[in-house]
C-alpha positions in Angstrom: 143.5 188.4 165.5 142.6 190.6 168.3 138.8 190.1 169.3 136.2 192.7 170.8 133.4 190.6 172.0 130.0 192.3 172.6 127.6 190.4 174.5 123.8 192.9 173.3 121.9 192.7 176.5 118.6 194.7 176.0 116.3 194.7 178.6 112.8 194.4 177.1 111.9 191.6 175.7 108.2 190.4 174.1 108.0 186.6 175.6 110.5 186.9 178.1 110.9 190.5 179.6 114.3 190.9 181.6 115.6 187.4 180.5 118.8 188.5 181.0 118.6 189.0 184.4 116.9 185.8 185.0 118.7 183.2 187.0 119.9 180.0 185.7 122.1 177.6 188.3 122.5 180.4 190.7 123.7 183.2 188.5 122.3 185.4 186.0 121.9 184.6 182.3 124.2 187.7 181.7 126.7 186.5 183.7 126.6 183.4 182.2 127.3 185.0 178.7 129.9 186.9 180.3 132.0 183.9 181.6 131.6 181.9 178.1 133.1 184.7 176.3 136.2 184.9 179.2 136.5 181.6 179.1 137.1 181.7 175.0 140.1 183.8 175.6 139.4 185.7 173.0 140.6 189.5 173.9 138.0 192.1 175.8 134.6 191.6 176.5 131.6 194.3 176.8 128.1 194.1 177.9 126.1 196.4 175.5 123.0 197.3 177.4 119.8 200.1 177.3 119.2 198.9 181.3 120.2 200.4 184.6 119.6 197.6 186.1 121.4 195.2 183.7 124.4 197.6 183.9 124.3 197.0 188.0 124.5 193.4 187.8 127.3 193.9 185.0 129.3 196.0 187.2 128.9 193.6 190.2 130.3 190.5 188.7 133.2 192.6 187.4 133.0 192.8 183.9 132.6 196.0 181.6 129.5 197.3 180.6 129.0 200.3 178.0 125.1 201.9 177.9 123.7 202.4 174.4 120.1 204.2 173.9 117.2 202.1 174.3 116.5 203.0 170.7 118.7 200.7 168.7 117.0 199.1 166.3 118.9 196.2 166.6 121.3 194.3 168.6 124.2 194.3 165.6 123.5 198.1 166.3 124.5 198.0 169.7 127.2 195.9 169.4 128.8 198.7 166.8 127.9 201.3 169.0 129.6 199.9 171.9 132.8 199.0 169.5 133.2 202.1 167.2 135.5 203.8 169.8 137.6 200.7 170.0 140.4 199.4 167.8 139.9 195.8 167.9 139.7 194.1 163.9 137.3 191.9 164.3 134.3 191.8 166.7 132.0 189.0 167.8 128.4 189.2 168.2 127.7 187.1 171.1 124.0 187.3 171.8 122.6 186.9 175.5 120.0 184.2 175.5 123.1 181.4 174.8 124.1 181.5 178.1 125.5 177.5 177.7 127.2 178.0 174.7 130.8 176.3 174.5 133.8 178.7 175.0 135.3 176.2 171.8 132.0 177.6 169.6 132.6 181.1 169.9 136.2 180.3 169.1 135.1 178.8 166.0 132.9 181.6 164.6 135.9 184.1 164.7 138.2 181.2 162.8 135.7 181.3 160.3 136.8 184.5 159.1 140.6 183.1 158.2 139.4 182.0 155.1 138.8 185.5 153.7 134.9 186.2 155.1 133.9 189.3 155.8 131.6 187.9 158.9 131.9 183.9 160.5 129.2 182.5 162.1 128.5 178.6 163.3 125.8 175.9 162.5 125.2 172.6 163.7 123.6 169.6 161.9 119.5 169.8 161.6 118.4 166.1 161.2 115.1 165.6 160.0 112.0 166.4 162.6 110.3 168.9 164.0 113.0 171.5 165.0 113.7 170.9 160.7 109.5 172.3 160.1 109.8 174.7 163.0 110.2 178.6 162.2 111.7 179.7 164.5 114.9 177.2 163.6 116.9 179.3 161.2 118.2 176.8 158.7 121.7 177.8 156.6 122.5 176.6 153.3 126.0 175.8 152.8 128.5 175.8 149.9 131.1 173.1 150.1 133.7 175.6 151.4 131.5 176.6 154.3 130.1 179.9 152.9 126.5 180.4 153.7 124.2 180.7 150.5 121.3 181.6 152.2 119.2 181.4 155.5 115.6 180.6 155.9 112.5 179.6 158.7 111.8 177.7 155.8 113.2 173.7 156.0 115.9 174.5 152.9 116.7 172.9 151.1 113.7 171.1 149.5 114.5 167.4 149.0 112.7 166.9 145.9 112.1 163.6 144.0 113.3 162.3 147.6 116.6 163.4 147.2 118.8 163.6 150.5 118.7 167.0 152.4 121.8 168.2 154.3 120.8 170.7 156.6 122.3 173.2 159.1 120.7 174.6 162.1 122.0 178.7 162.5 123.6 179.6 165.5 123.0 183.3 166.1 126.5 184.1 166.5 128.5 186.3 164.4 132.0 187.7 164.4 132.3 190.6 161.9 135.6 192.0 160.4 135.5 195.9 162.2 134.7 197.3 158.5 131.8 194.7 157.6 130.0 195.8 160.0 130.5 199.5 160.1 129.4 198.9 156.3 126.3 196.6 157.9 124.9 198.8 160.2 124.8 201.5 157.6 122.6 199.7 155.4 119.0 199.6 155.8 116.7 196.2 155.9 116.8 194.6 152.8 113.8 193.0 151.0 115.1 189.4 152.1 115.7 190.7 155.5 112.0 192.2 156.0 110.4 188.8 154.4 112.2 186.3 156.6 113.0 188.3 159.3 116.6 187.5 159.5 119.6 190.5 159.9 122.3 188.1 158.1 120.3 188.1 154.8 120.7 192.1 154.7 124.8 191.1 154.6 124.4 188.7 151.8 122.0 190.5 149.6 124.8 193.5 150.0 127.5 191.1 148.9 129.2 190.4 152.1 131.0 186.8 152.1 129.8 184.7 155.4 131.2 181.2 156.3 129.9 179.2 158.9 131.8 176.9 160.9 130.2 173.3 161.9 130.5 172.6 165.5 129.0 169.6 167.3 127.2 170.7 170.3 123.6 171.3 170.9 123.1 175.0 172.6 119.9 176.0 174.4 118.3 179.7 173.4 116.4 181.1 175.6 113.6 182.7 174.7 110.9 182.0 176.7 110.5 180.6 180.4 110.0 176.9 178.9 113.6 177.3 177.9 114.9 178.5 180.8 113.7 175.4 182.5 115.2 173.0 179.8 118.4 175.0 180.5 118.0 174.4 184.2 117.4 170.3 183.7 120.4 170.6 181.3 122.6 172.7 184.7 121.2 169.7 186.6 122.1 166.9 184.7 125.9 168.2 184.8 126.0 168.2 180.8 127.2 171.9 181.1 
C-alpha cells in the first residue's frame, strides 16, 4: 500500500509551548519525527504545520512542509488537510511529541489495516501500576482479533471478583484508509468523544472498524519539559 505520512506539528501548545521545536540530542523534536517516518520507508512524508517558524526548520533539514490555518480544530484535521490534494490510499497520523518512536512501530500501525480496518493503530502492554490509574494513559480494549472495543482514561477493563485484567496502553498513532478519514473529519465530536476526550471514540461510535497492533517497545510522549528530560536520559543511555 502506498503511504502519505503526516507528521501534525502545531505550534501552540498549553504545557509545553513550541515543543516541537525543542531540542532533544542535538536536533529538534520535529526533526526527529521526521527521520522516524523516513526511516519506516513507508512512501512520502509531510510536516503539517500553523507556524512560520516550524515551517523554517522543516525546510532546513530538507523535508516537506505544507501550512494549514492555525484554526484546525484538531490535528486529524490537519493531517486531512495537508493530504486531500494527494492520492496516496492510506495515510498515517504520526503525531510530533513521539520523537523516539521505532521506525518498526509505525510500520506496524499501517499493517494493521490488512485485515480489513478502516484505521490501524498500536498498543503496548499496560501492567498493573501507576501508569494503569493514570489519566492521562489511554487504555484500549481489545477483541481477540486485535480490533479495539473501546478506549478509556479510565483503567478498563475492571477486574472484578479479582479476575485477571489484560490491558493495553494506546499509542497515539493512527493510519487511516484515505476515505475513513475524509468520512472522520466530516463528523462532529461525538458524545463519547466530548466525555473522555479521546478523537478515536468519535470513529467507533460512527462504526468505523480499528485494530491495533501490539508492539513491544516503550515510547516516550512528550508533553511537558519533565518528559523531554526523560527523553534526553533515554538519548544518553544509548537505548535509542
Amino acid at each position: 500500500m502506498k503511504v502519505l505520512t503526516v507528521i501534525p506539528a502545531r505550534l501552540g501548545s498549553t504545557r509545553f509551548p513550541a515543543k516541537v521545536l525543542a531540542r532533544l540530542g542535538g536536533r529538534t523534536m520535529i526533526e526527529r519525527c521526521w527521520r522516524v517516518a523516513k526511516a519506516a520507508r513507508l512512501g512520502p512524508v509531510l510536516v503539517a504545520t500553523d507556524a512560520k517558524a516550524v515551517a523554517d526548520e522543516v525546510r532546513r533539514f530538507g523535508g516537506d512542509v505544507v501550512m494549514t490555518p492555525r484554526s484546525c480544530p484538531s490535528g486529524s484535521d490537519r493531517v486531512w488537510l495537508a493530504a486531500r490534494g494527494r492520492r496516496e490510499p492510506v495515510i498515517l497520523n504520526y503525531q510530533g511529541d513521539m520523537p523516539l518512536l521505532k521506525p518498526a512501530t509505525l510500520r506496524a500501525a499501517v499493517a494493521a489495516l490488512g485485515r480489513g480496518a478502516d484505521v490501524g493503530t498500536a498498543v503496548i502492554p499496560l501492567p498493573p501500576g501507576p501508569r494503569a490509574a493514570d489519566p492521562n494513559v489511554v487504555k484500549a480494549v481489545l477483541a481477540k482479533d486485535g480490533r479495539c472495543v473501546y478506549f478509556s482514561r479510565s483503567p478498563v477493563p475492571f477486574p472484578r471478583d479479582g479476575a485477571a485484567a489484560r490491558r493495553w496502553e494506546h499509542l497515539g498513532l493512527y493510519a487511516y484508509r484515505r476515505k475513513a478519514l475524509k468520512r472522520f473529519v466530516s463528523r462532529p465530536p461525538s458524545p463519547l468523544e466530548k466525555t473522555e476526550k479521546l478523537e478515536q471514540l468519535r470513529a467507533l461510535e460512527d462504526g468505523m472498524t480499528i485494530r491495533a497492533a501490539v508492539v513491544a517497545e516503550r515510547p516516550v510522549a512528550v508533553d511537558t519539559r519533565a518528559d523531554l528530560r526523560r527523553a534526553e536520559s533515554i538519548l544518553r543511555r544509548g537505548k535509542k
